[in-house]
NUKE-977748 format. One record per atom (N, C-alpha, C): atom name; x, y, z. Coordinates in steps of 0.1 Angstrom, whole numbers, plus 2048, in hexadecimal, padded with zeros to 3 digits. Example, Ala and Ser with C-alpha at 12.3 -4.5 7.8 and 13.67 -1.06 7.14 Angstrom:
# residues 2
ATOM   atom   east   north    up
ATOM      N    884     7C7   84E
ATOM     CA    87B     7D3   84E
ATOM      C    884     7DF   84E
ATOM      N    880     7EA   847
ATOM     CA    889     7F5   847
ATOM      C    881     800   84F
This chain:
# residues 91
ATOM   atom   east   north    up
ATOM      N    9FB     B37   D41
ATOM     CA    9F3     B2A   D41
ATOM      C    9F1     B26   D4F
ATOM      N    9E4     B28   D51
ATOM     CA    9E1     B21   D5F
ATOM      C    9DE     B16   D62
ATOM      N    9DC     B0E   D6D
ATOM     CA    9DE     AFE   D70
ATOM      C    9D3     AFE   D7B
ATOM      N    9CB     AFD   D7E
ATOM     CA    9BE     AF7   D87
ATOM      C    9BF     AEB   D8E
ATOM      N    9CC     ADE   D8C
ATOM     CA    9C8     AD4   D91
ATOM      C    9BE     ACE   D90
ATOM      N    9BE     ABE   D93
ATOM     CA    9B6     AB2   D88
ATOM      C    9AC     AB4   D95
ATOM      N    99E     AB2   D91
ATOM     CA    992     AB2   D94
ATOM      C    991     AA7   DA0
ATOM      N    987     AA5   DA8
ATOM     CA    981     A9E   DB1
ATOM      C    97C     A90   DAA
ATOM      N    974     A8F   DA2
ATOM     CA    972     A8B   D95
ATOM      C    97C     A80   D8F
ATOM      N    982     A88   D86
ATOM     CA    991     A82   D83
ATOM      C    999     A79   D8B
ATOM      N    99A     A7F   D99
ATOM     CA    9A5     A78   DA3
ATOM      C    99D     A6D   DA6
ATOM      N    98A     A6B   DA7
ATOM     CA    988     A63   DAE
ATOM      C    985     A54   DA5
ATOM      N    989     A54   D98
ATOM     CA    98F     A4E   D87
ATOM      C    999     A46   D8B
ATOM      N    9A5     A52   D8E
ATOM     CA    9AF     A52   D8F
ATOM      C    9B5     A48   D9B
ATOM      N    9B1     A4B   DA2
ATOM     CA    9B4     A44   DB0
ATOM      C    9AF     A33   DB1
ATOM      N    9A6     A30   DA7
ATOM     CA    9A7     A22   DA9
ATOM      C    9AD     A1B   DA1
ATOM      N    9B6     A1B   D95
ATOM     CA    9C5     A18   D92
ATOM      C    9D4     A19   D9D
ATOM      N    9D2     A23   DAA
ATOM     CA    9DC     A21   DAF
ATOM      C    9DA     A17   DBC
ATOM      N    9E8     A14   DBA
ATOM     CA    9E8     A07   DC6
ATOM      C    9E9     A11   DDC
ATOM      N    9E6     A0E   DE2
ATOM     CA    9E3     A14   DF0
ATOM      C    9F5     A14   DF3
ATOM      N    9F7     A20   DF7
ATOM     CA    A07     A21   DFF
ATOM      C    A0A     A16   E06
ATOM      N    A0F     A0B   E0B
ATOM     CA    A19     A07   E10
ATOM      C    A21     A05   E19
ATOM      N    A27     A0B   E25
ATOM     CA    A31     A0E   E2B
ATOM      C    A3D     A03   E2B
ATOM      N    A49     A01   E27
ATOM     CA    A4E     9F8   E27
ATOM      C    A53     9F3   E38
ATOM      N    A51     9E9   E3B
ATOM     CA    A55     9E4   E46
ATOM      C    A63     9E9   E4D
ATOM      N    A6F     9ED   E43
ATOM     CA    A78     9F2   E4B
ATOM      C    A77     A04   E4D
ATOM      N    A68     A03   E4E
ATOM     CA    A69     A14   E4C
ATOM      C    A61     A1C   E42
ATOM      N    A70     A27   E3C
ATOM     CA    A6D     A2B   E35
ATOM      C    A67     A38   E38
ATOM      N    A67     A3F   E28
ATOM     CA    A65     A50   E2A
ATOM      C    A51     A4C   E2A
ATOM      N    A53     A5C   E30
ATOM     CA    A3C     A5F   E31
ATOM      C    A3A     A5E   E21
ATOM      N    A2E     A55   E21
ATOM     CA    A28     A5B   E16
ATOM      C    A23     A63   E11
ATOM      N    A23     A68   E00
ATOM     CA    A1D     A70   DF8
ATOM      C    A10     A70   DF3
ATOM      N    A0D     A78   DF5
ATOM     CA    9FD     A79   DF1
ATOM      C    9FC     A77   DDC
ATOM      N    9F9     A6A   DDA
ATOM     CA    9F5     A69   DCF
ATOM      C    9F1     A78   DC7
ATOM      N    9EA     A7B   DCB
ATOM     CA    9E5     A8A   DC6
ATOM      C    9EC     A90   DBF
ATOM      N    9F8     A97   DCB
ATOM     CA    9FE     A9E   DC8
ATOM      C    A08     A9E   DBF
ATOM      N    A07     A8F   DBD
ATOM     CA    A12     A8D   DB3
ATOM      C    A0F     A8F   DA4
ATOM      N    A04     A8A   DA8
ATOM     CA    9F7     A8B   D96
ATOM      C    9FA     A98   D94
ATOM      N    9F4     AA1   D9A
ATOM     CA    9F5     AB0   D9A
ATOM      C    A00     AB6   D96
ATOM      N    A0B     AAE   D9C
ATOM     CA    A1D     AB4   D97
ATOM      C    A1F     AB0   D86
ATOM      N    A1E     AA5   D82
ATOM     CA    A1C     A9F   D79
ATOM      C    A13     AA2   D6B
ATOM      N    A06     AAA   D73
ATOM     CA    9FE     AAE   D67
ATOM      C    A04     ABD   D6A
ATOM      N    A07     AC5   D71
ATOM     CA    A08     ACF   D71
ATOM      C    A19     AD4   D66
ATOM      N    A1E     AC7   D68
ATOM     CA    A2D     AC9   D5F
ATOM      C    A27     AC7   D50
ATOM      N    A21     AC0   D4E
ATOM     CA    A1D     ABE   D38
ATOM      C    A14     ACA   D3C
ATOM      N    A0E     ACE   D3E
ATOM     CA    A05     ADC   D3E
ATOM      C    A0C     AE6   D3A
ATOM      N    A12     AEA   D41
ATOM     CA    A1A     AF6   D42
ATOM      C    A27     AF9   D3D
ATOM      N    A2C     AE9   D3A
ATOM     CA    A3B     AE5   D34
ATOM      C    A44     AEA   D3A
ATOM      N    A3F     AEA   D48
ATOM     CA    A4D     AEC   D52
ATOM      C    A55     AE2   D57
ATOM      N    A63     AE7   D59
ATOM     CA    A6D     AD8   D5A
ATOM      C    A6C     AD6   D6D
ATOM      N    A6C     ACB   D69
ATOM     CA    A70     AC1   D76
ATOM      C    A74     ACC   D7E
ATOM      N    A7E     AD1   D7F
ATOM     CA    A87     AD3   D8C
ATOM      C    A83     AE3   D91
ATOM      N    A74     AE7   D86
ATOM     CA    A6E     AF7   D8C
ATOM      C    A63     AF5   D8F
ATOM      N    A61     AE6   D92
ATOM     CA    A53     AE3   D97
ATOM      C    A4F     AEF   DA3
ATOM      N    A45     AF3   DA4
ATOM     CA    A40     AF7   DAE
ATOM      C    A44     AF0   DBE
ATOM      N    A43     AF9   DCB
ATOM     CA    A45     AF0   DD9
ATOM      C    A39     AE8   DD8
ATOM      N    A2C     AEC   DD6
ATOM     CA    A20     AE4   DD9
ATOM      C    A1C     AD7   DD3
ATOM      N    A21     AD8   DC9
ATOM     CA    A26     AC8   DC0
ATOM      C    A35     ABE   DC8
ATOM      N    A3D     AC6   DD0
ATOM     CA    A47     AB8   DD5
ATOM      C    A45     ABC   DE7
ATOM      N    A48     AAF   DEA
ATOM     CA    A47     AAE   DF8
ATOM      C    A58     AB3   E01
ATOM      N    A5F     AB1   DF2
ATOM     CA    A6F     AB5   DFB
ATOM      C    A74     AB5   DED
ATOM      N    A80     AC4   DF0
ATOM     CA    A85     ACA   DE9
ATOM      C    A89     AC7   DD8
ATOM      N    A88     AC6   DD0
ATOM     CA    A8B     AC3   DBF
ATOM      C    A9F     ABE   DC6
ATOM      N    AA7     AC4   DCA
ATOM     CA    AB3     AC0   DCA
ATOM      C    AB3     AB5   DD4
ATOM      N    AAB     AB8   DDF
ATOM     CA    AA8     AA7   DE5
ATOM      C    AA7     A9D   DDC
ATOM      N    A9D     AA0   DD6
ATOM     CA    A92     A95   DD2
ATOM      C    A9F     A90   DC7
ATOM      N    A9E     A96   DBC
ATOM     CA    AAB     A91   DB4
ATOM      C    AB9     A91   DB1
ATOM      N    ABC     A98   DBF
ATOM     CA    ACA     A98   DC4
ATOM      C    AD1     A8A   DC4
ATOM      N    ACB     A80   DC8
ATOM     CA    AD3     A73   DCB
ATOM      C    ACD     A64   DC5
ATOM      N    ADA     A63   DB9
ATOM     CA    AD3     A5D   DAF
ATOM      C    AE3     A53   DB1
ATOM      N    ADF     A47   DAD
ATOM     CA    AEB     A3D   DA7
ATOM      C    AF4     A3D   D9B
ATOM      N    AFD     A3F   D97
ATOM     CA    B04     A43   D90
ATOM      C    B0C     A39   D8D
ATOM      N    B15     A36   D7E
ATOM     CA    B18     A2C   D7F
ATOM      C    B2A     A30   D79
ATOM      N    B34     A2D   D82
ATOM     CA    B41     A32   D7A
ATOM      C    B43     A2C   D6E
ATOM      N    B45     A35   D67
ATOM     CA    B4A     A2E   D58
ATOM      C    B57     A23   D57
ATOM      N    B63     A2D   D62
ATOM     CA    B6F     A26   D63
ATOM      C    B6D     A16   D65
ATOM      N    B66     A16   D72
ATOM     CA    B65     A07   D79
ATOM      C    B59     A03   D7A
ATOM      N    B50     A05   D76
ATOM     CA    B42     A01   D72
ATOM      C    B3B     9FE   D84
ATOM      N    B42     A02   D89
ATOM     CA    B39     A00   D95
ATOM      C    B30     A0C   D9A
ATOM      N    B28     A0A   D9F
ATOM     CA    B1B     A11   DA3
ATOM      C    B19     A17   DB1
ATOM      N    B16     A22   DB3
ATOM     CA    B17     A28   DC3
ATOM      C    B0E     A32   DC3
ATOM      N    B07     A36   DD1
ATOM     CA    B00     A44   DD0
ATOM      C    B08     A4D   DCF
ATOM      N    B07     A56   DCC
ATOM     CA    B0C     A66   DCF
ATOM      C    AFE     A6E   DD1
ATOM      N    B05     A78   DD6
ATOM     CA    AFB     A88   DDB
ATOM      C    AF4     A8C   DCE
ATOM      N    AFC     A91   DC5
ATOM     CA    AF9     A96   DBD
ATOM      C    AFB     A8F   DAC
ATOM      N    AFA     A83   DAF
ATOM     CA    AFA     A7D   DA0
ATOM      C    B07     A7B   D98
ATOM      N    B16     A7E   D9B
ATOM     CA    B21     A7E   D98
ATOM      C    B28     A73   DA3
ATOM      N    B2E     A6D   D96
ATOM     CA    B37     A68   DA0
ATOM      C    B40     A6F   DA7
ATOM      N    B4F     A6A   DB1
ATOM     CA    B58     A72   DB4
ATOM      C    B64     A6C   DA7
ATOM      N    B6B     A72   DA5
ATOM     CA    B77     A6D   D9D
ATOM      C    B80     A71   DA4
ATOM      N    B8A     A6E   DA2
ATOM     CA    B95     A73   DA8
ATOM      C    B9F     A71   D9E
């Protein structure tokens, strides 16, 4: 099953629903090309490929980056922290 990516056409539809990037004042990472993200996104229900075998040219930084570091919430003590990899530590 092959994937062609959404049309000139399509995007230019598409693109006046999205709101213009932003930079937040303390910063912050470069932005993402709208596009590429449509593309990641229509390219995963297409093909029924999972999240984390996305293609490089659909993410800007690595799948274990990207959802490496998520908030987690201990069950023990209910309190909330980042971790790396989505686990808390227990000890």
């Amino acid at each position: 099953m092959s994937y062609q990516g959404i049309s000139g056409e399509f995007w230019a539809f598409a693109e006046l629903f999205l709101e213009p990037f932003k930079r937040k004042k303390s910063g912050g990472s470069n932005p993402v090309a709208f596009r590429m993200i449509l593309n990641g996104i229509f390219y995963a229900l297409k093909t029924d490929c999972q999240w984390g075998y996305l293609p490089r040219c659909y993410s800007s930084k690595p799948i274990s980056e990207t959802m490496g570091c998520r908030k987690t919430r201990h069950p023990d003590t209910s309190t909330q922290e980042t971790t790396k990899h989505g686990y808390g530590n227990r000890a």
